[in-house]
py3Dmol code that shows the C-alpha trace and the ligand (Angstrom):
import py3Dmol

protein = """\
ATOM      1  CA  UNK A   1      -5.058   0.853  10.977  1.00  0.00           C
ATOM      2  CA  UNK A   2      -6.257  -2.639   9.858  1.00  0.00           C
ATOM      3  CA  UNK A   3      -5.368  -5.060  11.805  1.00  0.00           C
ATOM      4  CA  UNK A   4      -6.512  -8.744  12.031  1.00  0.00           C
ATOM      5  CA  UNK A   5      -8.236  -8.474  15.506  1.00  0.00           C
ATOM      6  CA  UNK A   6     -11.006  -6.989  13.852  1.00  0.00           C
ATOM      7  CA  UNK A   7     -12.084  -9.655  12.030  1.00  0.00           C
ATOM      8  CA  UNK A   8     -14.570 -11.082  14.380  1.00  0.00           C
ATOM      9  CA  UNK A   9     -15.981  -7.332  14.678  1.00  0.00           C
ATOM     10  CA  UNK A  10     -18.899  -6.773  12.579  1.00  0.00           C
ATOM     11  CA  UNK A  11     -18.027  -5.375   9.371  1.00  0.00           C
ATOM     12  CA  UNK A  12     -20.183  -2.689   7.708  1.00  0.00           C
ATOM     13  CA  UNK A  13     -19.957  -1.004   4.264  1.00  0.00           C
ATOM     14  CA  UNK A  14     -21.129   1.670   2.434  1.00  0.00           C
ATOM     15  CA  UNK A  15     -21.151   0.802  -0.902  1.00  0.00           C
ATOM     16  CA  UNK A  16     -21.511   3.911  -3.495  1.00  0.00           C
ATOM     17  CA  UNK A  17     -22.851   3.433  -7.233  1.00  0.00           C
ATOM     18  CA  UNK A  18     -22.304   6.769  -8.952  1.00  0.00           C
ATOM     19  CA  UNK A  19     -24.061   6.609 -12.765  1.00  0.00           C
ATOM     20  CA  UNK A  20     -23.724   9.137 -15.594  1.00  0.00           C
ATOM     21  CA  UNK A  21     -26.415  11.863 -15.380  1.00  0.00           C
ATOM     22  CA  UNK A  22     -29.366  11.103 -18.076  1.00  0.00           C
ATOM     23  CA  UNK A  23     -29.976  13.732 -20.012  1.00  0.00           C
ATOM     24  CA  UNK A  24     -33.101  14.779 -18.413  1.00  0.00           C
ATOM     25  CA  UNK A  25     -31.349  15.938 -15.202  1.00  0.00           C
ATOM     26  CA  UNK A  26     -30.686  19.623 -14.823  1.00  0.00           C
ATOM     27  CA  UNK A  27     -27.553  21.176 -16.581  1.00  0.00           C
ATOM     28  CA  UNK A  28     -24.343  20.900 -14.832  1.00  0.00           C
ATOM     29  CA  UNK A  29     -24.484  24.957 -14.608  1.00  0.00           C
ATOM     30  CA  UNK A  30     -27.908  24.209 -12.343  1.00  0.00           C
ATOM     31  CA  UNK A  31     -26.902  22.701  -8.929  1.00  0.00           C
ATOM     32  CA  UNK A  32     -29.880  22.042  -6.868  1.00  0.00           C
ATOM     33  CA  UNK A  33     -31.485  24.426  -4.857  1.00  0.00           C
ATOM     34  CA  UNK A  34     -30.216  23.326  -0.765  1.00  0.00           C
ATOM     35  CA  UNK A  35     -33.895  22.263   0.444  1.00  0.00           C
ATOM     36  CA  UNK A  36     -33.864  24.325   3.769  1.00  0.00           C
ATOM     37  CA  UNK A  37     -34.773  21.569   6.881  1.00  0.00           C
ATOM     38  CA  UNK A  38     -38.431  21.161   7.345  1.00  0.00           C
ATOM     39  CA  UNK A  39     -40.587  23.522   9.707  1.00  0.00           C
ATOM     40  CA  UNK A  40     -38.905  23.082  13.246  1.00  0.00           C
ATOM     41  CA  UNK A  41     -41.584  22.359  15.372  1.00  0.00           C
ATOM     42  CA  UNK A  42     -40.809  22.824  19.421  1.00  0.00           C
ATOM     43  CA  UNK A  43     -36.850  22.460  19.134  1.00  0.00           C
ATOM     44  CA  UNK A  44     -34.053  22.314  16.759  1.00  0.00           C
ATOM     45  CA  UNK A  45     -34.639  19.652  14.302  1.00  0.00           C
ATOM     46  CA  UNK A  46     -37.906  19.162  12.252  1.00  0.00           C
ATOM     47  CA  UNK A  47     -39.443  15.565  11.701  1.00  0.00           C
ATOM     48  CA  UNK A  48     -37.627  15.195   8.661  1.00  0.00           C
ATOM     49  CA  UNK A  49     -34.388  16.245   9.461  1.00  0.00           C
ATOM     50  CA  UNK A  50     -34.653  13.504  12.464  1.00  0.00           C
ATOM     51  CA  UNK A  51     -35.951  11.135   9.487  1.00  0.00           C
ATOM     52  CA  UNK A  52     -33.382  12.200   7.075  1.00  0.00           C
ATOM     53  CA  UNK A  53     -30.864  11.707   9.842  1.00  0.00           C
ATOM     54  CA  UNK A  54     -31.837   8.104  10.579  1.00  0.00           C
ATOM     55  CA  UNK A  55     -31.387   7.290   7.149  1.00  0.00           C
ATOM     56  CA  UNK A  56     -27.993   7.780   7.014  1.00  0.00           C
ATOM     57  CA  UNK A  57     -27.367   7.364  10.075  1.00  0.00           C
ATOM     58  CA  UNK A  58     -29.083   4.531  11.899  1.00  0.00           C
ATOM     59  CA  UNK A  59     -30.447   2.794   8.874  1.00  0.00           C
ATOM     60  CA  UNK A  60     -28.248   1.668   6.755  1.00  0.00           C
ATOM     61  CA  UNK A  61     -26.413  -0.340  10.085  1.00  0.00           C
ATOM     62  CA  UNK A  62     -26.741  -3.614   9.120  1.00  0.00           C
ATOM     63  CA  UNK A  63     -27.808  -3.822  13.137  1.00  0.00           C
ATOM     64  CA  UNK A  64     -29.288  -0.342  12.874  1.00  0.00           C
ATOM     65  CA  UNK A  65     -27.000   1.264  15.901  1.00  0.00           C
ATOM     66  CA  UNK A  66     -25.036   4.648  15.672  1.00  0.00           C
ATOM     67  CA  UNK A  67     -21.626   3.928  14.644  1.00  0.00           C
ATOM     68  CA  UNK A  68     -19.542   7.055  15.803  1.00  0.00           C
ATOM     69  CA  UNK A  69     -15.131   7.475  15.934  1.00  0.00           C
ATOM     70  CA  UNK A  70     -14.580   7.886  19.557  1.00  0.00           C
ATOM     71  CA  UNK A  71     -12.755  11.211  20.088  1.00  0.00           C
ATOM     72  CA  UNK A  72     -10.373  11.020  17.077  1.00  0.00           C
ATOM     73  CA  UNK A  73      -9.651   9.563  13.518  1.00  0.00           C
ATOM     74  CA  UNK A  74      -6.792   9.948  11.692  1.00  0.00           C
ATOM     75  CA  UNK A  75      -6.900   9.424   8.249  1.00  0.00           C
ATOM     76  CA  UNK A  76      -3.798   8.253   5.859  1.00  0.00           C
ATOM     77  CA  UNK A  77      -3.978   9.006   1.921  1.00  0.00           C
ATOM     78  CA  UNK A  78      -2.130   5.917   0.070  1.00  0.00           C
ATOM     79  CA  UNK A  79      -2.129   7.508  -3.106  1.00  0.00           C
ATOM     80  CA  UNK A  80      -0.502  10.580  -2.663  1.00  0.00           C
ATOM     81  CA  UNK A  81       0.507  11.509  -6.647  1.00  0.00           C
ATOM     82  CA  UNK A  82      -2.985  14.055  -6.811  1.00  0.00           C
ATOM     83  CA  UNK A  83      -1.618  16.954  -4.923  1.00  0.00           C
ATOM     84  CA  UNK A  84      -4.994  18.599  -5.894  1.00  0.00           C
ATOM     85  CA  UNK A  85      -6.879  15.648  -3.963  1.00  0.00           C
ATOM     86  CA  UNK A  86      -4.823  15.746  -1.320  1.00  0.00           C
ATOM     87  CA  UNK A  87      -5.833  19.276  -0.708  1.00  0.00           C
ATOM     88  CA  UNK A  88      -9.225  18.199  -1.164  1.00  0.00           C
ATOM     89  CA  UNK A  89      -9.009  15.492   1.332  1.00  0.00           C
ATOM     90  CA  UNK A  90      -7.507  18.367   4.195  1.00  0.00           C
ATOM     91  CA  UNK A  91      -9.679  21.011   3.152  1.00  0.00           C
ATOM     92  CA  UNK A  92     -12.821  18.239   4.295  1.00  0.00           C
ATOM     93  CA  UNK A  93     -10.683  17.364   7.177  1.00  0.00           C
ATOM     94  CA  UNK A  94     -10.364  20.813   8.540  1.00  0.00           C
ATOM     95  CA  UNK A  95     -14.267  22.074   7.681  1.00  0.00           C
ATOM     96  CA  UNK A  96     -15.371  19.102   9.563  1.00  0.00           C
ATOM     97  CA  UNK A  97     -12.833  19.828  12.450  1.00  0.00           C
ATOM     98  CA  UNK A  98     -14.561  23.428  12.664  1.00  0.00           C
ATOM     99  CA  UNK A  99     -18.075  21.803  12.729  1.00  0.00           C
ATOM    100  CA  UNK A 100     -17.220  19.399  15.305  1.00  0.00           C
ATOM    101  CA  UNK A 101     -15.377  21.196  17.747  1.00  0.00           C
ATOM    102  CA  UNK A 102     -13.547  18.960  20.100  1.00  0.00           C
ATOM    103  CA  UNK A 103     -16.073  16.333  19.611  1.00  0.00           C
ATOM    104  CA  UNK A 104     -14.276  14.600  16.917  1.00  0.00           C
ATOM    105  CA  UNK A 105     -10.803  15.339  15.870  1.00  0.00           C
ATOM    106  CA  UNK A 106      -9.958  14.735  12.671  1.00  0.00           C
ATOM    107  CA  UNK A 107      -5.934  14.400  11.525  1.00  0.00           C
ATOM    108  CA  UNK A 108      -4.260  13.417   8.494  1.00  0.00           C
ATOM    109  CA  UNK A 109      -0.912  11.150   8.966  1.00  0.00           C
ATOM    110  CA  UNK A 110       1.496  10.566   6.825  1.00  0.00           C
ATOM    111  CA  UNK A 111       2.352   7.116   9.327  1.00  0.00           C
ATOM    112  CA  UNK A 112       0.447   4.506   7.566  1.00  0.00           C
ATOM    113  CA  UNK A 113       0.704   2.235  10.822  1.00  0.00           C
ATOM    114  CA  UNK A 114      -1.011   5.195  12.880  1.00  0.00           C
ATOM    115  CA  UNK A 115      -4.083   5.835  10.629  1.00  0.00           C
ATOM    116  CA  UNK A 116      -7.513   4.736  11.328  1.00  0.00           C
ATOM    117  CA  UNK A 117      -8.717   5.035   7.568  1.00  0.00           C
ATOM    118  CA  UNK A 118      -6.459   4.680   4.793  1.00  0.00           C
ATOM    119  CA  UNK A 119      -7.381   6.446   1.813  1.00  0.00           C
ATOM    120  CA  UNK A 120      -7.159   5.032  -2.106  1.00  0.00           C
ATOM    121  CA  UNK A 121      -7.232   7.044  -4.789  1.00  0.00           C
ATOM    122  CA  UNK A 122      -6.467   4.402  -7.546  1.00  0.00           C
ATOM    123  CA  UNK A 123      -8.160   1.766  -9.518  1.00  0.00           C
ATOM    124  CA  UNK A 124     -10.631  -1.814  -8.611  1.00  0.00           C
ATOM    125  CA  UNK A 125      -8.299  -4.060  -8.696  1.00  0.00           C
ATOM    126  CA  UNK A 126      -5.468  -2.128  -6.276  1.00  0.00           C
ATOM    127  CA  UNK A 127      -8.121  -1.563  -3.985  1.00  0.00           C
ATOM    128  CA  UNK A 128      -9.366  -4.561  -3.488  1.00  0.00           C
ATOM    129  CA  UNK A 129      -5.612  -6.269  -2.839  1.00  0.00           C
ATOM    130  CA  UNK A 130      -5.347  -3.544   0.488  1.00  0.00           C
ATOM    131  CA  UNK A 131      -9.190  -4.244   1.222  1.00  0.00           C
ATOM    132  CA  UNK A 132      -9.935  -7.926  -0.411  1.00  0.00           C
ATOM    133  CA  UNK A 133     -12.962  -8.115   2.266  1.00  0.00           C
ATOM    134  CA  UNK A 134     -15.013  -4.976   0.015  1.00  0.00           C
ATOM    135  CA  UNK A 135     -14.967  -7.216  -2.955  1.00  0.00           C
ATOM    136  CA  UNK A 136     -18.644  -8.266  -2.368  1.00  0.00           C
ATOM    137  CA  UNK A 137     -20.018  -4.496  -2.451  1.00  0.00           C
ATOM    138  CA  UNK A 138     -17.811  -3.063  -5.199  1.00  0.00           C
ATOM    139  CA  UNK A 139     -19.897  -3.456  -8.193  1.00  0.00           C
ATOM    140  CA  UNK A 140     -19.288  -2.022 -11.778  1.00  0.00           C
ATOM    141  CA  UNK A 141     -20.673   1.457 -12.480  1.00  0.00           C
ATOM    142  CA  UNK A 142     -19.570   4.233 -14.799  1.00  0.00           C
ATOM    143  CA  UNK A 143     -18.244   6.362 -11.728  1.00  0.00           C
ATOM    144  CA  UNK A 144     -17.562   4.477  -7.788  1.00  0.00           C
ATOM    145  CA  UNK A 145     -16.172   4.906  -5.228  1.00  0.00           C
ATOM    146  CA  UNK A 146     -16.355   2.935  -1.192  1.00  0.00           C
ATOM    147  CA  UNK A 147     -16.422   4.001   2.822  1.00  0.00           C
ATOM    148  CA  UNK A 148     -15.833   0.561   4.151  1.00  0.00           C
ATOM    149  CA  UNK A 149     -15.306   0.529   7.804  1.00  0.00           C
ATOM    150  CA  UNK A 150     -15.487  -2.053  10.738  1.00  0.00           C
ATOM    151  CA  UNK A 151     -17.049  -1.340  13.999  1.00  0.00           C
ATOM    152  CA  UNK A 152     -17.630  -2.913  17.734  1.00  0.00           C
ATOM    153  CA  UNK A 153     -20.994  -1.788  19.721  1.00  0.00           C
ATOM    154  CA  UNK A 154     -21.331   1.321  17.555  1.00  0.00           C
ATOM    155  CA  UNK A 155     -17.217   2.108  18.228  1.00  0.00           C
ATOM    156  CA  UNK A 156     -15.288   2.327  14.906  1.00  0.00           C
ATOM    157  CA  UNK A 157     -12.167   0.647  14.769  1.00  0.00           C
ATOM    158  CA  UNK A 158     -11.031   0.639  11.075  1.00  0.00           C
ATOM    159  CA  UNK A 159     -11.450   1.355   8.026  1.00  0.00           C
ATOM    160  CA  UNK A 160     -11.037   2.607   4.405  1.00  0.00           C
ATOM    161  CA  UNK A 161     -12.041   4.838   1.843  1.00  0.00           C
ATOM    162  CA  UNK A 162     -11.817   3.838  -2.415  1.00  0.00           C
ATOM    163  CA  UNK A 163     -11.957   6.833  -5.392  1.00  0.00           C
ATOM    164  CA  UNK A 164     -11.795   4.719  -8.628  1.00  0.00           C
ATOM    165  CA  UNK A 165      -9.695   6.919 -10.355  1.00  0.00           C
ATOM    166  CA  UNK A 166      -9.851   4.482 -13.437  1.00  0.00           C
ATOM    167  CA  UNK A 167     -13.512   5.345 -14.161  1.00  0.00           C
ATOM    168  CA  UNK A 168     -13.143   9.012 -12.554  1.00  0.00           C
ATOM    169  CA  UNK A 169     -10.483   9.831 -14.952  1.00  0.00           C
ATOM    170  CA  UNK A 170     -10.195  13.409 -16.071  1.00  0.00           C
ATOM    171  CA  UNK A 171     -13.285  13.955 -14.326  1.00  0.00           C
ATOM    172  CA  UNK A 172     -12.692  16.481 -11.679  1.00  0.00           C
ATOM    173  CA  UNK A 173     -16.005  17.466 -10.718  1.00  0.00           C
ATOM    174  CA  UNK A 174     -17.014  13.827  -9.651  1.00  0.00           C
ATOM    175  CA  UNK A 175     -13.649  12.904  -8.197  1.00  0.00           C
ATOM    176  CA  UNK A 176     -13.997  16.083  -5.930  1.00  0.00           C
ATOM    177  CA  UNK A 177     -17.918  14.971  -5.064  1.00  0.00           C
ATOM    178  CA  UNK A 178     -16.621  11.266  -4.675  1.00  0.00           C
ATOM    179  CA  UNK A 179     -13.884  12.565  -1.544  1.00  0.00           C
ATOM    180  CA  UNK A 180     -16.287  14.261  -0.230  1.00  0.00           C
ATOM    181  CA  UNK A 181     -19.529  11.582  -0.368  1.00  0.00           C
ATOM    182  CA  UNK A 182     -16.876   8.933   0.963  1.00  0.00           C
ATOM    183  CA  UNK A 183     -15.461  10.867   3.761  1.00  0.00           C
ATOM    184  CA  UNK A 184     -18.943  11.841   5.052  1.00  0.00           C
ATOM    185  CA  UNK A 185     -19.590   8.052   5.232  1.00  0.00           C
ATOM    186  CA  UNK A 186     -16.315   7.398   7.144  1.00  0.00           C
ATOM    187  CA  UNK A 187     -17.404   9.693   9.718  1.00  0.00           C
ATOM    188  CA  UNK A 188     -20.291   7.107  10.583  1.00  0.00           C
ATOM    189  CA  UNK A 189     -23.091   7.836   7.900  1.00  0.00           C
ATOM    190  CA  UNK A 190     -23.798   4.320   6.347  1.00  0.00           C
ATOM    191  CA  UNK A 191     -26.460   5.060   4.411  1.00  0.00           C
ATOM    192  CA  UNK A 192     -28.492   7.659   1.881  1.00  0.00           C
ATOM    193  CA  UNK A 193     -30.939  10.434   3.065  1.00  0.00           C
ATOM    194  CA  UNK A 194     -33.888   9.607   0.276  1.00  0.00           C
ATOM    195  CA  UNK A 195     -36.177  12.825   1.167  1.00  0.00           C
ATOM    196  CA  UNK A 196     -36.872  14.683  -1.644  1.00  0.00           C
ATOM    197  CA  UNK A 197     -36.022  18.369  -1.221  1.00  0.00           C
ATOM    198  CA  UNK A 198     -33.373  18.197   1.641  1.00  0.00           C
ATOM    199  CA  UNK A 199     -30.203  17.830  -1.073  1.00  0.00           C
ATOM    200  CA  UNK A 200     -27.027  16.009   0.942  1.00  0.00           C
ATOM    201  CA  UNK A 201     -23.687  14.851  -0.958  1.00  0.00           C
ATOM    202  CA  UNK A 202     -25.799  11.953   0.488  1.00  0.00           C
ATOM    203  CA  UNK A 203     -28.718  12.830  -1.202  1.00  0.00           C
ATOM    204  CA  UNK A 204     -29.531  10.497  -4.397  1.00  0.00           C
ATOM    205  CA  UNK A 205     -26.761   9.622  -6.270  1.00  0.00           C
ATOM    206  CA  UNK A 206     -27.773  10.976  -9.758  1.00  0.00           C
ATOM    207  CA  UNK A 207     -27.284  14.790  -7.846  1.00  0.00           C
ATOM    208  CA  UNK A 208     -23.771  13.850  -8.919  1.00  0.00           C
ATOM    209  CA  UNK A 209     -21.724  15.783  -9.217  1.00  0.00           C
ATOM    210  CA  UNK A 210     -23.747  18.863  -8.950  1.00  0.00           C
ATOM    211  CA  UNK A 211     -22.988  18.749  -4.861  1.00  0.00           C
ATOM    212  CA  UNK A 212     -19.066  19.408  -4.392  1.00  0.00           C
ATOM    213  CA  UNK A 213     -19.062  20.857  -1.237  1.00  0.00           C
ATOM    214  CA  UNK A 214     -21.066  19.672   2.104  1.00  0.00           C
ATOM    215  CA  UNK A 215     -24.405  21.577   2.177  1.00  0.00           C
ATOM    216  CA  UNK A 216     -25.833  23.322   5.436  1.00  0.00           C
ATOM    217  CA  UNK A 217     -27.751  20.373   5.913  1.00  0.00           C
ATOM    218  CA  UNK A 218     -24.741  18.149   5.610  1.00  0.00           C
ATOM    219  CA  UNK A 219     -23.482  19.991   8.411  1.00  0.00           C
ATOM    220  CA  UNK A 220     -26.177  19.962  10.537  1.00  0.00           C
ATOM    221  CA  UNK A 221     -26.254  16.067  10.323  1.00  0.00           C
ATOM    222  CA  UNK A 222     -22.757  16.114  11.048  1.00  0.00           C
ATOM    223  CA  UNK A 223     -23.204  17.833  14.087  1.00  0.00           C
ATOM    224  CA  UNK A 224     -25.970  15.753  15.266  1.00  0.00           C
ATOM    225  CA  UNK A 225     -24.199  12.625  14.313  1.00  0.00           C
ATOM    226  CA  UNK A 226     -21.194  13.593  16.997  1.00  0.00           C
ATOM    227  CA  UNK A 227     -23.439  15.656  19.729  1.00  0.00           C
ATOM    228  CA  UNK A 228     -22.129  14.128  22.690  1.00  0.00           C
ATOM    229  CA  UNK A 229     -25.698  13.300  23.577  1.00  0.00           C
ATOM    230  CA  UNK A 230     -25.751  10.749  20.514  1.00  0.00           C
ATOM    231  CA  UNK A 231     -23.491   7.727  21.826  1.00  0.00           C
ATOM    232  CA  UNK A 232     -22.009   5.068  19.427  1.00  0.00           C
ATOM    233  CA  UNK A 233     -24.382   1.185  19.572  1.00  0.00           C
ATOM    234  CA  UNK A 234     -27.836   3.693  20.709  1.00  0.00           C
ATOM    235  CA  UNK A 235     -30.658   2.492  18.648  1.00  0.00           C
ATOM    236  CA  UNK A 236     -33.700   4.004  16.565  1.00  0.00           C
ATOM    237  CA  UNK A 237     -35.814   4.496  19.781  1.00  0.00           C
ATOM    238  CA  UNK A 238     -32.930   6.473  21.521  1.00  0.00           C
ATOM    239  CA  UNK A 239     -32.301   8.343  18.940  1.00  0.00           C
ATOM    240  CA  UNK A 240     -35.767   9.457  18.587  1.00  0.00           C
ATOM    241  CA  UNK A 241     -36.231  10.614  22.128  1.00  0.00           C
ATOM    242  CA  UNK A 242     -33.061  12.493  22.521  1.00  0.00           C
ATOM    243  CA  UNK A 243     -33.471  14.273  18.868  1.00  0.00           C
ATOM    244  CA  UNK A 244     -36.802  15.126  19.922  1.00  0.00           C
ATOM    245  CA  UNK A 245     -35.722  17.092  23.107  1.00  0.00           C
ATOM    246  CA  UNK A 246     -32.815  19.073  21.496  1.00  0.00           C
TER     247      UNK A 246
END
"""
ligand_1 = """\
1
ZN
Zn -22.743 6.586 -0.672
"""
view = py3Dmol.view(width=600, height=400)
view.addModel(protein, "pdb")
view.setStyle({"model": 0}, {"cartoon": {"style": "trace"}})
view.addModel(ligand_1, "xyz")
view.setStyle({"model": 1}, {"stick": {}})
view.zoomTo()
view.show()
């Protein structure tokens, strides 16, 4: 839920600018090859996978903490007239349940006032009279769509997710990537993984919308991001060491 006490929280956003594919990007008929993680050296994750996760997760926090949900989020989907979206929205909700365990619980409520992030599948301008504070990172782009979410010490408190349906129209393929780039970011991942060769729906955005479902990878960082060993407001250094002896 949104409510007012937030507002002296620190506010972070995830701001997603989907363009057209130029025409010398692989054929929609070619998704990319999932780049396997790196060579583990001495324990589960490779140097690039703890790189890869930084980037997402640790960079791009404007104080460069972890931002995790603590135990549960529920999610609420304004927009409910896409019955196909909506199935999209709890088939994410219930893959990421089975990654996570009991780590994170993940719920969908149909109680607006009991919802962590509400949901918008609908166009700029709606969006931005439910969420007037995204304004500044909702730029114009061909395809879009916005995690915006608020956060104390690492905790998340609130927050929202945007499809533009307007400029998504009667494309299925991106709206489909789109729910599941933004609800990836809601979990905590603020930023892009820019590796070449490990392929994320938070890889580069031009890989849209060749990605529609979460990769291994995309699971793996998932996993990392809510190992009970990770805690929400841990910085870089933290990070490093723990990754490092997993
Ligand atoms: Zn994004």
């Amino acid at each position: 839920m949104i409510q007012r006490a937030f507002i002296g929280s620190l506010i972070i956003l995830s701001s997603c600018f989907l363009f057209s594919c130029s025409k010398d990007k692989p054929a929609a008929s070619t998704p990319p090859v999932t780049g396997g993680p790196g060579e583990v050296v001495g324990g589960t994750y490779s140097s690039d996978d703890l790189l890869v996760f930084k980037q997402m997760a640790i960079y791009g926090s404007a104080l460069r903490i972890i931002n995790k949900w603590p135990k549960k989020v529920a999610y609420y989907i304004v927009d409910t007239q896409y019955d196909y979206l909506t199935q999209e929205v709890d088939a994410v909700l219930k893959e990421i349940n089975s990654l996570l365990d009991t780590n994170l619980v993940l719920t969908r409520t149909n109680v607006r006032s009991e919802s962590n992030v509400q949901i918008f599948f609908t166009d700029r301008n709606t969006y931005l009279m439910a969420e007037p504070d995204a304004a500044p990172t909702l730029y114009n782009s061909t395809y879009g769509g916005l995690s915006y979410l608020r956060q104390q010490e690492g905790t998340l408190t609130s927050g929202s997710v945007f499809v533009d349906m307007e400029r998504a129209k009667d494309n299925i393929p991106v709206q489909r990537y789109l729910v599941h780039h933004e609800i990836m970011h809601s979990l905590g991942f603020r930023g892009h993984a820019t590796l070449t060769g490990i392929y994320t729906v938070l890889f580069y955005y031009t890989l849209m919308p060749y990605i529609l479902n979460y990769t291994p990878f995309d699971k793996r960082m998932i996993q990392l991001l809510y190992n009970p060993l990770i805690k929400e407001g841990m910085g870089e250094e933290q990070v490093d060491k723990i990754v490092k002896a997993l």
